[in-house]
C-alpha positions in Angstrom: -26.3 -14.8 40.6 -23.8 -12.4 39.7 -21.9 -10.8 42.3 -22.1 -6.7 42.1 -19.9 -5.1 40.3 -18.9 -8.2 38.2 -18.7 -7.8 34.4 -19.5 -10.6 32.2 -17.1 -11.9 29.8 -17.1 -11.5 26.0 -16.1 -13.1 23.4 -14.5 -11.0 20.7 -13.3 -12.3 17.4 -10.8 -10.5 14.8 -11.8 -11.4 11.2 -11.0 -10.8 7.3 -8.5 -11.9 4.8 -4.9 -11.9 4.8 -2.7 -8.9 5.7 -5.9 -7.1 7.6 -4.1 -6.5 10.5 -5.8 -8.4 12.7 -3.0 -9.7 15.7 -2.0 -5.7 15.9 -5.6 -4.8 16.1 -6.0 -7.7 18.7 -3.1 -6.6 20.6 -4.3 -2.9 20.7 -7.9 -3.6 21.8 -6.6 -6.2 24.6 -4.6 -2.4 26.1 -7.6 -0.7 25.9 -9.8 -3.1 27.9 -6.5 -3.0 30.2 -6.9 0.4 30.9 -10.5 0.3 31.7 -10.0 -2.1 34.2 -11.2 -5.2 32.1 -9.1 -8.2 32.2 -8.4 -9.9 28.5 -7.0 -13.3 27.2 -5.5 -12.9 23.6 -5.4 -16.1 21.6 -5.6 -17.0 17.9 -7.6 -20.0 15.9 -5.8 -22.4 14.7 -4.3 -22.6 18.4 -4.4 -20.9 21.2 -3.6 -24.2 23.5 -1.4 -27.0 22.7 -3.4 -29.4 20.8 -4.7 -26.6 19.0 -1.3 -25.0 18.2 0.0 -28.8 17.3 -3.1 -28.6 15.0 -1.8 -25.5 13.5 1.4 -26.8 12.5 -0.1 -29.6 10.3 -2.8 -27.3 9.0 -0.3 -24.4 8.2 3.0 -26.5 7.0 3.8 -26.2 3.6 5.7 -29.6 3.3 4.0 -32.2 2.5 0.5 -32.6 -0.1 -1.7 -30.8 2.5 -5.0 -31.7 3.2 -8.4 -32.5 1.2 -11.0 -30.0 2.2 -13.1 -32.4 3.9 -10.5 -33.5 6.4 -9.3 -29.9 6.8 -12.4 -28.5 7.8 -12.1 -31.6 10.5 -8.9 -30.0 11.8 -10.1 -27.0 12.0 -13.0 -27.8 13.8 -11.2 -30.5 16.1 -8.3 -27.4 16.8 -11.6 -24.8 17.8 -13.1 -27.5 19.8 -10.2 -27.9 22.3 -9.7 -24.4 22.5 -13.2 -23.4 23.1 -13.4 -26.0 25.6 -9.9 -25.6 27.8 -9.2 -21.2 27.3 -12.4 -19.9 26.1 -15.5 -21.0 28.1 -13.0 -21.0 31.8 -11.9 -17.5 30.5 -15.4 -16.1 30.1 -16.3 -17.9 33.3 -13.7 -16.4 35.1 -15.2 -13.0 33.5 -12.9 -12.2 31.4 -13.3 -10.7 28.0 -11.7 -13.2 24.9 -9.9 -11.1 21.9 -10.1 -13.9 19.4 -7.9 -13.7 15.9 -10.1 -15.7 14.0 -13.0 -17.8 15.2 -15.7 -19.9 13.6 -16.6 -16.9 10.3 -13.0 -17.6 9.5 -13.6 -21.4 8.6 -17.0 -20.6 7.3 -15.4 -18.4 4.8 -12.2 -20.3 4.2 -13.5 -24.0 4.1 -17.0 -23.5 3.7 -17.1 -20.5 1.0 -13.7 -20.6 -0.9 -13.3 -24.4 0.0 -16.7 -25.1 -1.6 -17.9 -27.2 1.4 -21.1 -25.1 2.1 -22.1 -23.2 5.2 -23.9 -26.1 6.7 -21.5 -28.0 7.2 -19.0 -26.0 8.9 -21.8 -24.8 11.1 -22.7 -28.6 11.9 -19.0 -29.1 12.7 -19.0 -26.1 14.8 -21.9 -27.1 16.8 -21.2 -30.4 17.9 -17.4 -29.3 18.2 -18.1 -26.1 20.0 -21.7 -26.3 21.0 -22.2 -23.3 18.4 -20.4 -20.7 20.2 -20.5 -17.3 18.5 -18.5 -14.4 19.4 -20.1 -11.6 21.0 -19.3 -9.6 18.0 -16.7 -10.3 15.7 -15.4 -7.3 13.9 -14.7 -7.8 9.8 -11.5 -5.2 9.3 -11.6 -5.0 4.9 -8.6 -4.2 3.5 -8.1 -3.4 -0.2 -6.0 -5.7 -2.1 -3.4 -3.2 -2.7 -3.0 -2.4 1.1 -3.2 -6.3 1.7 -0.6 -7.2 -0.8 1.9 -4.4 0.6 1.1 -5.9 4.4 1.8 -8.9 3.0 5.3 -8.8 1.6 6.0 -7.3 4.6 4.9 -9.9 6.7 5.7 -13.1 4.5 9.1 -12.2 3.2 10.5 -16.2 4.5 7.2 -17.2 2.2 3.6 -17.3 3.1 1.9 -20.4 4.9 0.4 -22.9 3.2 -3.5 -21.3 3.3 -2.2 -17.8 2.9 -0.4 -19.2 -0.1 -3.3 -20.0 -2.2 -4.4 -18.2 -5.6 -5.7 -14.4 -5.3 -8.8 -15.8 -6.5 -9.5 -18.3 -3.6 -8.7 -15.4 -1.7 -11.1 -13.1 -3.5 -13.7 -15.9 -2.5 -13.0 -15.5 1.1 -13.2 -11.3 1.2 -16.8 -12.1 -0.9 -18.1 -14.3 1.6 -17.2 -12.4 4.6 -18.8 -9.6 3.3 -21.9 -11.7 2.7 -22.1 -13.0 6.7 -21.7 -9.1 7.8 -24.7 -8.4 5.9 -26.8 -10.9 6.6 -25.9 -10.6 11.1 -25.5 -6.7 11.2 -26.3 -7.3 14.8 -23.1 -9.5 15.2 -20.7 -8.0 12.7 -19.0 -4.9 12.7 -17.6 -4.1 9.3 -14.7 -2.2 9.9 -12.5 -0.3 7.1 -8.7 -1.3 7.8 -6.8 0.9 4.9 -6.0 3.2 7.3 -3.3 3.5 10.3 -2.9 1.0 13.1 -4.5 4.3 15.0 -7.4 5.2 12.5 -8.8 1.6 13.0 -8.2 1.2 16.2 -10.9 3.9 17.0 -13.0 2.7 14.8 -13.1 -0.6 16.6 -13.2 0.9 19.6 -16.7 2.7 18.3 -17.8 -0.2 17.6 -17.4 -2.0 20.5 -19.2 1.5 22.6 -22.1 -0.5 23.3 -20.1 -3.7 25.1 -18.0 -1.2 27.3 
C-alpha cells in the first residue's frame, strides 16, 4: 500500500517529427512539475543510460551503410529495453514522474510506418523488450513543415543525423502515421499544435496534462 501523501509516478513521452521541439518542451514541463513539488527524470530514446546511448551512436552515425530495417528496429528495441528496465521502471517506483523524448510511438512510426515493417511487429518487439510499457500519455506536438524546416536549419547546421537525414517523404510518412495513433488512442494521446512559441505550447501541454496534476 501506498503511503499518504505519495504520488505515483508517470510516465510521459514527447513525440512528433523532426524540429517539433520536443527536448525544449521536455525540459519546460520537467520545471513545472519542479515547482509543484513533483520530482522528474528527463531522458531521451535512443539512450537515456549507457548501453542505450552506445546504441544511439551506431543507430544515429552517419558513417558507415547504416542499418537494414529489420536489424534497426532490433536496436531500437534492444536500446528501449535497457532503458525501461535500469531508469524508467526504478524511477516510477521511486515515484517519480518520467518526461520521455521519444518512447515506443516513435519506432512505431519511424520503423514500423515509414520503415514499412508494420505495427505488429514493433509492438511484439516492444512487448517482450519492454513488457509493453506505454506512457501515461504521450503528447504528439505537430509542427508544419515550414516551421519544422526553419527549426531544423537551426538545429542541424554541422548536418542532420543519419534518421533525420532521410527524404521529406519518409518523413511525411512518419507525421501521417502519428497522426493515425492519436486518433485511434485519444485516451493516450494528446495532440498538441507546436507552430507557436516555446510559451504558447507549453500551456497547451500543461492543459493537457490538468487531469494527471
Amino acid at each position: 500500500m501506498s503511503a499518504p501523501g505519495f504520488m505515483p509516478g508517470r510516465v510521459i513521452a514527447f513525440e512528433g517529427g523532426e524540429g517539433a521541439g520536443k527536448s525544449t518542451q521536455a525540459r519546460l514541463l520537467a520545471a513545472a512539475l519542479a515547482a509543484r513539488g513533483i520530482d522528474a527524470v528527463i531522458t531521451r530514446e535512443p539512450g537515456g543510460t549507457p548501453g542505450a546511448e552506445a546504441i544511439r551512436r551506431l543507430l544515429l552515425d552517419t558513417a558507415g551503410e547504416g542499418w537494414q530495417p529489420r536489424a534497426e528496429a532490433l536496436l531500437f528495441a534492444a536500446a528501449r529495453a535497457d532503458h525501461v528496465e535500469r531508469l524508467i521502471r526504478p524511477a516510477l517506483a521511486a515515484g517519480n514522474w518520467v518526461i520521455c523524448d521519444r518512447f515506443v510511438d516513435s519506432s512505431r512510426a519511424y520503423q514500423g510506418a515509414a520503415g514499412g515493417l508494420g505495427d505488429e511487429a514493433i509492438m511484439a518487439l516492444h512487448r517482450f523488450g519492454s513488457d509493453g510499457l506505454l506512457p501515461d500519455c504521450t503528447v504528439l506536438i505537430a509542427v508544419s513543415p515550414e516551421v519544422a524546416a526553419v527549426r531544423l536549419a537551426r538545429r542541424d547546421a554541422g548536418g542532420a543525423d543519419r534518421i533525420g537525414g532521410r527524404p521529406a517523404e519518409f518523413h511525411a510518412e512518419v507525421a501521417a502515421a502519428f497522426a493515425a495513433f492519436a486518433a485511434a488512442e485519444p485516451a493516450r494521446f494528446a495532440a498538441i499544435d507546436g507552430d507557436g512559441s516555446e510559451q504558447e505550447t507549453h500551456a497547451a501541454v500543461l492543459a493537457a496534462l490538468a487531469p494527471l496534476l
